[in-house]
C-alpha angles and dihedrals in degrees: 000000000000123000115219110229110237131205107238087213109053106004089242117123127263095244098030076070092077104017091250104125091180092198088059101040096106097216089051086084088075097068092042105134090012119123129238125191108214118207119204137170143120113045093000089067099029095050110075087209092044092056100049090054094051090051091049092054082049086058093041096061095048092058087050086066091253115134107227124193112189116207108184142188140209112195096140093052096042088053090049091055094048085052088050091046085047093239124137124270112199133146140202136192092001085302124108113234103244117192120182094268094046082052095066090057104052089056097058095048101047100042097024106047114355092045090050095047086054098045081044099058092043094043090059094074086053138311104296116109118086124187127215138148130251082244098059103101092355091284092159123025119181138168121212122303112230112211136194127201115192095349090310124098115237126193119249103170134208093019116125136196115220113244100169134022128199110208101176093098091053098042098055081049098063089034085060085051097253129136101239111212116190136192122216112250123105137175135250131237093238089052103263124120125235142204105235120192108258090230104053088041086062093046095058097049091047096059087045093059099036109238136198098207139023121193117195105188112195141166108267131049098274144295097323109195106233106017125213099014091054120033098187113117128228116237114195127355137154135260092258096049086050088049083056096048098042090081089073102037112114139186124000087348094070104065092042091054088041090056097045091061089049103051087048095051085055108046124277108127101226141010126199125188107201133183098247092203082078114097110241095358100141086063092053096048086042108047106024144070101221092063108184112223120037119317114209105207116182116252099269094036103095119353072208110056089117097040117125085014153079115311098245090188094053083043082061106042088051091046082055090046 
């Protein structure tokens, strides 16, 4: 028998919310059995009712006969934890500086607290999320990430770039019926660990398991063209429009966008970037047409992916400008 997923606040479902009953949404049938790899981080994470409804569109989706994989970061508690140790907290480049002591940290806070506050939530509606680490059976290996900042390469230390995936563990996971929920840290070949940006590491596993969707939720509308001089945000564009907007992208902007060109050049069908402050907004950008936030298509997918938008190539030639 299926269990309706209820909200803990106000008794409504999780999808009556927002009218989106995704066993009853006709086309949903065609990602039946497809997999789609979930981002989350930031307020998603931080917000207790955020994060519930986050975990019940999770649910939701798995009763709707979708396979998600959840892959999650924890940048604002980490950083919490290194104020609290009294140890620096910088970035370059988009990317935190991770020495060796910062690392540790980073372990302990994403697999051991942000990872179990996430399996917990989803693990409220029934006994389906699993944690585990990129580490865990190799599943991501990187190397170190080099990084430049203004034409001069800066050190970032122990973050890694992932250069291979092993999606066996995750996928025996969703073949047993469970919701795998990773945390971003890999190993390297030569036997360091590495911090590894939440976002590209979706977007690699993505790719491995073939995926039909990826969902990047943030904490801001979508990918807007010429932040912060232009807040309009651009709502669908192809992966060679992206490639000519990735130039001017800065801060944490940079590596997700990064990581949703990469994901649709290698075959997932579809990236959307949401603003994960919004509740439920992983089943609009799932299961319907009209995705909030910004959709990444790849560059045969739709003639029309700007139709109707923004023009994401005149948005570049005037960031170049």
């Amino acid at each position: 028998m299926r269990t309706t997923v209820t909200d803990g606040v106000d008794g409504a479902t999780a999808v009556a919310a927002v009218n989106l009953p995704a066993r009853d949404v006709p086309w949903s049938e065609e990602l039946q059995g497809r997999t789609v790899v979930l981002k989350c981080g930031g307020s998603t994470l931080i917000d207790p009712a955020l994060r519930r409804s986050f975990a019940q569109d999770v649910v939701e989706l798995w009763h709707a006969g979708l396979h998600p994989v959840v892959v999650h970061g924890g940048g604002p508690q980490i950083s919490e934890m290194l104020d609290r140790l009294a140890l620096e907290v910088r970035f370059e480049a988009g990317m935190r500086v991770t020495t060796p002591e910062a690392m540790d940290v980073v372990r302990m806070v994403l697999t051991g607290r942000v990872q179990r506050d996430l399996v917990g939530a989803i693990n409220a509606h029934g006994p389906f999320a699993v944690g585990m680490s990129g580490e865990d059976a190799h599943t991501l290996t990187a190397e170190r990430r080099p990084a430049w900042v203004d034409g001069r390469a800066v050190d970032i230390g122990l973050v890694g770039d992932i250069v291979s995936v092993a999606p066996d563990t995750v996928r025996d996971l969703l073949a047993g019926g469970r919701i795998p929920v990773v945390s971003p840290v890999a190993r390297g070949r030569d036997g360091q660990i590495y911090n590894v940006n939440a976002d590209l590491a979706a977007s690699a596993l993505a790719v491995a398991l073939g995926a039909d969707r990826l969902v990047m939720l943030t904490d801001v509308p979508g990918l807007c063209a010429d932040w912060p001089r232009r807040t309009d945000v651009i709502p669908r564009l192809t992966a060679g429009e992206l490639d000519a907007l990735l130039p001017g992208l800065t801060g944490g902007m940079l590596p997700k966008m990064e990581g949703c060109l990469r994901a649709v050049r290698s075959g997932v069908g579809r990236v959307h970037v949401l603003d994960g402050r919004t509740p439920h907004a992983v089943l609009r950008g799932v299961l319907t047409e009209e995705s909030p936030g910004t959709t990444v298509l790849p560059d045969g997918a739709a003639d029309d992916a700007t139709d109707g938008s923004t023009d994401a190539a005149t948005d570049a030639q005037e960031i170049r400008a």
